[in-house]
C-alpha positions as CSV (number, residue, x, y, z in Angstrom):
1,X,0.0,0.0,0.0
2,X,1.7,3.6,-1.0
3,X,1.2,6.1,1.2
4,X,-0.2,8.2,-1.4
5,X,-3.6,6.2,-0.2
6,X,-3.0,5.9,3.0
7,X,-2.3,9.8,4.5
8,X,-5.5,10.6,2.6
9,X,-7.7,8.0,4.1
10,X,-6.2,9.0,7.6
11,X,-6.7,12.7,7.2
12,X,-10.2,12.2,6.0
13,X,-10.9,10.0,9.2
14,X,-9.7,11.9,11.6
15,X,-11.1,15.2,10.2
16,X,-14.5,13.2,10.5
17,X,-14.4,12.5,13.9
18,X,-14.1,16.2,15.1
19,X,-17.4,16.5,13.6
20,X,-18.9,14.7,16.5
21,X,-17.7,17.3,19.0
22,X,-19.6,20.4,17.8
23,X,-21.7,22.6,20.2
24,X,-25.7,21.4,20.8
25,X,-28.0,23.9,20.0
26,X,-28.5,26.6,22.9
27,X,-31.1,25.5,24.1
28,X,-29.6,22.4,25.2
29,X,-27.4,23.8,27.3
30,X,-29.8,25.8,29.6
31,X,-33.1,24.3,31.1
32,X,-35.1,26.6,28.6
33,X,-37.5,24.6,26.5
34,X,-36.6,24.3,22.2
35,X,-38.5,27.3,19.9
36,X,-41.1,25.1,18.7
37,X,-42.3,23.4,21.7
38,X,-41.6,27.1,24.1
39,X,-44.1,28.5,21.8
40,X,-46.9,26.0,22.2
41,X,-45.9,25.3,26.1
42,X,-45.1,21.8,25.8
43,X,-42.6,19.7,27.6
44,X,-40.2,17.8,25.6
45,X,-41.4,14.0,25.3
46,X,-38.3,12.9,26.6
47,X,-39.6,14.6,30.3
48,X,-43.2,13.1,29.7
49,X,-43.0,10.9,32.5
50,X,-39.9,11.9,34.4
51,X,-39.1,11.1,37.6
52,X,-36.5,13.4,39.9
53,X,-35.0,12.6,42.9
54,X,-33.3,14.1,45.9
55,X,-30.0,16.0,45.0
56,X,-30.9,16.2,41.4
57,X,-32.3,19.8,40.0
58,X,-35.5,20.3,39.3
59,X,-36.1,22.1,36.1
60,X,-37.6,25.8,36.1
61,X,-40.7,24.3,33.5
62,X,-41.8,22.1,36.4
63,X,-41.4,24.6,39.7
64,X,-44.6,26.7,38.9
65,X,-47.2,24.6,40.7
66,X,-46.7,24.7,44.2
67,X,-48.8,23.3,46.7
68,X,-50.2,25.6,49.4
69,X,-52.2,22.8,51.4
70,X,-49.4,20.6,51.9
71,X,-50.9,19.2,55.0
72,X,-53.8,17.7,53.1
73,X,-51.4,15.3,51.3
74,X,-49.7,14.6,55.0
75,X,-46.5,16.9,53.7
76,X,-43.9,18.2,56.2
77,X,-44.3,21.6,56.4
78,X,-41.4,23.9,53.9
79,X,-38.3,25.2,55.5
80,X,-38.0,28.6,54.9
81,X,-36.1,28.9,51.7
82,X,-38.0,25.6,50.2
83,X,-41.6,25.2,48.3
84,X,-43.6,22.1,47.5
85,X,-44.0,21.7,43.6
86,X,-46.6,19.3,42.2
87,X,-45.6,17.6,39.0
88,X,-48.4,15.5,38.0
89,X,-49.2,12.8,41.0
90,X,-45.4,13.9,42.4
91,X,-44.4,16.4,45.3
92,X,-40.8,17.7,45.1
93,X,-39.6,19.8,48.3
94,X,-37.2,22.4,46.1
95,X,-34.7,24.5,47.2
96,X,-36.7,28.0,45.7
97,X,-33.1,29.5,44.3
98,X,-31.9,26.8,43.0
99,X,-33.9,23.9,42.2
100,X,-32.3,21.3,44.4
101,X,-34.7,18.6,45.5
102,X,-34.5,17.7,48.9
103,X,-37.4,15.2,49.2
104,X,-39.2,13.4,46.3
105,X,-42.8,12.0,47.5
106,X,-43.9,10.0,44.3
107,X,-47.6,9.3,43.5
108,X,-48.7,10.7,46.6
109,X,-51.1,13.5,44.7
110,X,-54.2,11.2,43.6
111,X,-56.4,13.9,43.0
């Protein structure tokens, strides 16, 4: 085999492979929803049915329901700096600045 061929072949497969490393969209790096489904306010299908637990973030799209009557659903009451959040049948206790879960009660909302 020359390596007329051969430094060719190797150029062309390592140019190919720094390809792979290019920057995801925006979007992707922040917890901000992509165009399309921000402008109809849908959550990605990948989060349909996801389930967080304690030490992971919560993201901002699912800290807007918060649940006042946490004592109905036999909830510890929120320190001060932490909210309940309702995500379907879930309660997440969230750190309000950041996100940070700090108790995950799952399917404990049935109505």
């Amino acid at each position: 085999m020359s390596f007329k061929i051969v430094i060719p072949v190797l150029a062309a497969a390592l140019g190919a492979g720094t390809m792979a490393f290019a920057d995801p969209p925006s979007y992707a790096r922040s917890e901000s929803l992509p165009p399309g489904l921000a402008k109809q306010g849908k959550v990605p299908p990948g989060h349909a049915r996801k389930i967080w637990g304690k030490g992971q973030h919560l993201p901002s799209e699912y800290r807007r329901v918060h649940i006042s009557d946490w004592d109905r659903y036999d909830l510890e009451p929120a320190p001060a700096g932490y909210t309940w959040v309702r995500v379907e049948r879930d309660a997440y206790l969230v750190e309000v600045a950041s996100g940070l879960i700090a108790q995950a009660m799952i399917g404990v909302l049935l109505d």
